[in-house]
C-alpha positions as CSV (number, residue, x, y, z in Angstrom):
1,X,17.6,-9.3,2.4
2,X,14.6,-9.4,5.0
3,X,11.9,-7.5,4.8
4,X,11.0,-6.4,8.7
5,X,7.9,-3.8,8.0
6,X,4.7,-5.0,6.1
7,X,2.8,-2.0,4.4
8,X,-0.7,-3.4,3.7
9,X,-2.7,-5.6,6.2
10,X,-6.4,-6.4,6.7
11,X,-8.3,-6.6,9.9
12,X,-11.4,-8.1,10.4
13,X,-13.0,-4.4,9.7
14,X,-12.4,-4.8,6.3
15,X,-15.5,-6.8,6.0
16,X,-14.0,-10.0,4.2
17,X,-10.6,-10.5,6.0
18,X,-10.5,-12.5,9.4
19,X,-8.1,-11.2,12.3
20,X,-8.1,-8.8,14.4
21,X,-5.4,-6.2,15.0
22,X,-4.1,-8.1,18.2
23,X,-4.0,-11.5,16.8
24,X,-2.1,-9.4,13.5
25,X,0.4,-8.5,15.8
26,X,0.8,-10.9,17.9
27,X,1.8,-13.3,14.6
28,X,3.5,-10.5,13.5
29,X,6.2,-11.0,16.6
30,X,6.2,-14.5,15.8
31,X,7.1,-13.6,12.5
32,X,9.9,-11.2,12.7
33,X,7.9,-8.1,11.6
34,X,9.0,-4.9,13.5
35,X,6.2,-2.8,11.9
36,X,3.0,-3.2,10.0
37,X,0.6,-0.9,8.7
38,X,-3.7,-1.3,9.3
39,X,-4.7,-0.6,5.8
40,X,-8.1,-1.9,5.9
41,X,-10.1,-0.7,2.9
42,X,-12.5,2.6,2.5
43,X,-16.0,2.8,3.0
44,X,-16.6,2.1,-1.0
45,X,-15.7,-1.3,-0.8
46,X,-18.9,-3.4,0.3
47,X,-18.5,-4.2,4.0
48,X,-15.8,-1.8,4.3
49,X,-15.7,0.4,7.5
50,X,-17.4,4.2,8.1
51,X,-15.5,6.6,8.2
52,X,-15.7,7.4,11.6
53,X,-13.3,4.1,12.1
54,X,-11.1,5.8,10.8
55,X,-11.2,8.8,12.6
56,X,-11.4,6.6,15.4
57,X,-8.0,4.6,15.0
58,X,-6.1,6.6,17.2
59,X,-7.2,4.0,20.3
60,X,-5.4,1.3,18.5
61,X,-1.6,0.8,20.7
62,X,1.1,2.1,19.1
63,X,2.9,-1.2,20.2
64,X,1.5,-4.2,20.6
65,X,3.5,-7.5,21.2
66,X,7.0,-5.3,20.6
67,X,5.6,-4.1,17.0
68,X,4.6,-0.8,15.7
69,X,1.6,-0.4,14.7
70,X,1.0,2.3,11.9
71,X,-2.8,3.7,10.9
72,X,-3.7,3.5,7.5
73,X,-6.3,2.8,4.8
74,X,-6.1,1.4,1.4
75,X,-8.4,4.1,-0.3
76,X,-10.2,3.0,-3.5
77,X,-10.1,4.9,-6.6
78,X,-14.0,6.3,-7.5
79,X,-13.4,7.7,-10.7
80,X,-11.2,8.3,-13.6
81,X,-10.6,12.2,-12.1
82,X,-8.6,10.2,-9.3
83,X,-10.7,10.8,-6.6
84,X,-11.0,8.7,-3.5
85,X,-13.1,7.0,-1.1
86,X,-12.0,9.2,1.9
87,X,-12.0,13.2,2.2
88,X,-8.4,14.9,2.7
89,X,-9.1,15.7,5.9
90,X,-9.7,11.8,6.9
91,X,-6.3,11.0,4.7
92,X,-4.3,13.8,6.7
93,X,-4.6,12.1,10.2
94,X,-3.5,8.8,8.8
95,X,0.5,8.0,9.2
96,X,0.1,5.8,6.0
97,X,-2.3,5.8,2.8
98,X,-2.3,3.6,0.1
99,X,-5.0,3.7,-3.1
100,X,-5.6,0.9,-5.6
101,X,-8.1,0.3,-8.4
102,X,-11.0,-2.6,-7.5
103,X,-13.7,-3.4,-10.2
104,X,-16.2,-3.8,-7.0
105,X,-16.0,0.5,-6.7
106,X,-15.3,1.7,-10.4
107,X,-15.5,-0.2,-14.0
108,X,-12.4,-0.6,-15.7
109,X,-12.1,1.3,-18.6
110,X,-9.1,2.4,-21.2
111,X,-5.5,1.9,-20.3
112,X,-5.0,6.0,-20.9
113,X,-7.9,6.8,-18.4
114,X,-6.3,4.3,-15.7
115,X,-3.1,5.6,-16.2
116,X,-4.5,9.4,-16.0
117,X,-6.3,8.6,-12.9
118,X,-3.4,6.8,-11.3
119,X,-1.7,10.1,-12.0
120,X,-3.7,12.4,-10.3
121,X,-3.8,9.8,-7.3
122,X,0.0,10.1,-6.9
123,X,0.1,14.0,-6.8
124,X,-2.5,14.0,-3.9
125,X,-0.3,14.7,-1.2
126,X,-1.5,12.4,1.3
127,X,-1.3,9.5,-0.6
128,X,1.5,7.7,-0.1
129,X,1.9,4.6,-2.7
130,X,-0.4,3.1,-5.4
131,X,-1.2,-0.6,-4.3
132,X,-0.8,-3.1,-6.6
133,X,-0.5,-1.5,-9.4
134,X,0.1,-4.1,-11.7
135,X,-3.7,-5.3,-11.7
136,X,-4.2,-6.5,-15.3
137,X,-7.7,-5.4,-15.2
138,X,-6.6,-1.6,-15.0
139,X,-3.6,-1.9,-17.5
140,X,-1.6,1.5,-17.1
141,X,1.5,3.4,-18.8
142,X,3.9,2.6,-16.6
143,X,6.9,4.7,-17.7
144,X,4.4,7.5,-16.9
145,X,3.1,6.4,-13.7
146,X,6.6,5.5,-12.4
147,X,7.8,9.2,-13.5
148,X,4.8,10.7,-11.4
149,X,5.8,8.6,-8.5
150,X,9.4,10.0,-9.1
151,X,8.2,13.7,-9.6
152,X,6.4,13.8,-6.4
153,X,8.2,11.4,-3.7
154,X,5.3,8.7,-4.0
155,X,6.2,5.3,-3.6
156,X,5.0,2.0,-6.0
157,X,4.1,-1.5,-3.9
158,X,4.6,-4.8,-5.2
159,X,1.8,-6.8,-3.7
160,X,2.2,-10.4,-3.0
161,X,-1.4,-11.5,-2.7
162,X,-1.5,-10.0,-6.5
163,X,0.4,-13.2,-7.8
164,X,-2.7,-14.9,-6.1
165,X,-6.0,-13.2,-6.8
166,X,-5.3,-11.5,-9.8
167,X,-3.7,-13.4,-12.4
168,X,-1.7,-12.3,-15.0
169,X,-0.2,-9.2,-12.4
170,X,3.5,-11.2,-12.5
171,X,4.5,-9.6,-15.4
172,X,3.4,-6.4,-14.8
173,X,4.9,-6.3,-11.5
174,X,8.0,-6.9,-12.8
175,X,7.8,-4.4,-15.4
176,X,6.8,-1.8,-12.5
177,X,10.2,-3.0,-10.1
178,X,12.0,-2.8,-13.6
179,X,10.9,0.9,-14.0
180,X,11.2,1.8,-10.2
181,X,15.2,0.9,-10.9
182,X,15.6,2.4,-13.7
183,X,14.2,5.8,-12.6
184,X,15.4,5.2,-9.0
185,X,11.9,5.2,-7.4
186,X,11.4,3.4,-3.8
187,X,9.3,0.4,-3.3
188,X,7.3,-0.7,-1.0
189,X,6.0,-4.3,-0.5
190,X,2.8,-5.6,0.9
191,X,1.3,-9.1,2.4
192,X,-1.7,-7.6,1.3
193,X,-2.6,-10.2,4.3
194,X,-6.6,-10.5,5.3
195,X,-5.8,-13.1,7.8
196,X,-3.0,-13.1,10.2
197,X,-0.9,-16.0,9.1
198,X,-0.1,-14.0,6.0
199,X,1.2,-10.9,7.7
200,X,4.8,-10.8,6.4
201,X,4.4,-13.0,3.7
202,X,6.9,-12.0,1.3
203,X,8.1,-15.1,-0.5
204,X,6.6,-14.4,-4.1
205,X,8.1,-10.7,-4.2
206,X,11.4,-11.8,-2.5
207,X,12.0,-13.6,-5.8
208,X,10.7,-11.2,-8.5
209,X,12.8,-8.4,-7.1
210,X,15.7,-11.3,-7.1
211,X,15.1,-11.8,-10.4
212,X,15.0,-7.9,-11.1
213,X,17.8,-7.5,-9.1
214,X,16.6,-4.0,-7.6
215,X,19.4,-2.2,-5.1
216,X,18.3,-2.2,-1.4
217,X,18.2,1.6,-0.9
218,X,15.0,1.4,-2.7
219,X,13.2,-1.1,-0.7
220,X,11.3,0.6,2.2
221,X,10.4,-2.7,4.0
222,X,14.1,-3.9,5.2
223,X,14.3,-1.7,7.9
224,X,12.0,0.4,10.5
225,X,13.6,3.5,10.1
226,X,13.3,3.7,6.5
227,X,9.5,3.9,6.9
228,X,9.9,6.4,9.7
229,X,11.8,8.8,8.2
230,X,9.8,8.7,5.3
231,X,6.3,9.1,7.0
232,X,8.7,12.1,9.2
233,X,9.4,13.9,5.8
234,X,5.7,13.7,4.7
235,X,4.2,15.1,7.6
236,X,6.4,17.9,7.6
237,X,5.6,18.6,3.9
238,X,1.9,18.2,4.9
239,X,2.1,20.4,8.0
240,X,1.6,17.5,10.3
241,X,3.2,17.3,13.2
């Protein structure tokens, strides 16, 4: 199994990652990624971009170096309500939208208020997957969270950077991939990358979802079309064309 699409990437606009979207792609080609997703974070993160970057991504090539380039954010969660960092009509003209808990933009609380919030995040419709989810400083039910995801078409990432910067997310990840096969949910799987070398960097999720043993057809990142079709289905429930 190789993973050809990477769904969360940093640019230098994030404020504390250190490429820039050509130099992304360009080791992106190197790497064998087909497609990768700008998900550079929303304007509550401290150094983060305004949002009229992200009104403005549209400049960005659709192709650069042979690999699609998708436009996306990785929102952050305000408050326990599930409201995010970027209006609807911001998240509409994106092709890709991820959202994720920090403790820089909202202080963890309860594992019932995460999990509520995490709730209402995954029936926004233009959110697309909940990024690393299996932070262990917003502990969440993940039966429930994985059944919203189902309910509404949503996706779950596995982040490899987690297994990094936030120790003790291995066992929760695993516990999320566990529930994503049991309930038949798709995952997706980021680099979570703020440098360019790390763009398609894989190797710690490649083994935990070995060691789950979870079915290809619910991996997103193995093949280009996959993603496509999926964004296709989403605009047309959105009204986007």
């Amino acid at each position: 199994m190789k993973f050809v699409v990477d769904t969360h990437t940093h640019t230098i606009s994030s404020g504390h990652a250190y490429s820039t979207v050509q130099e992304m792609a360009r080791e992106a080609s190197l790497n064998g990624i087909e497609m990768f997703v700008v998900t550079d974070h929303g304007p509550a993160m401290k150094g983060a971009p305004c949002l009229y970057h992200f009104g403005n991504l549209r400049v960005i090539p659709e192709v650069l170096y042979g690999v699609k380039i998708l436009k996306g954010v990785e929102a952050n969660i305000i408050d326990y309500t599930g409201g995010l960092d970027m209006p609807d009509e911001y998240l509409r003209r994106l092709d890709f939208v991820i959202a994720s808990f920090h403790d820089i933009c909202i202080e963890p609380k309860t594992q019932e208020e995460h999990t509520q919030a995490m709730i209402n995040v995954l029936q926004n419709p233009y959110v697309d997957a909940i990024a690393h989810p299996g932070n262990p400083q917003f502990p969440v039910d993940i039966k429930r969270v994985v059944g919203v995801a189902k309910e509404n078409g949503k996706l779950i990432e596995i982040n490899n950077h987690s297994f990094v910067t936030r120790k003790g997310s291995e066992e929760n990840c695993k516990e999320f991939a566990r529930e994503c096969k049991r309930q038949g949910v798709k995952i997706v799987c980021g680099s979570d990358s703020h440098i360019s070398f790390d763009v398609g960097r894989f190797d710690r999720i490649y083994k935990l979802l070995e060691e789950v043993d979870i079915p290809s057809e619910l991996i997103m990142n193995t093949s280009v079309d996959k993603l496509e079709e999926y964004i296709k289905q989403k605009k047309a429930r959105i009204g986007r064309k």
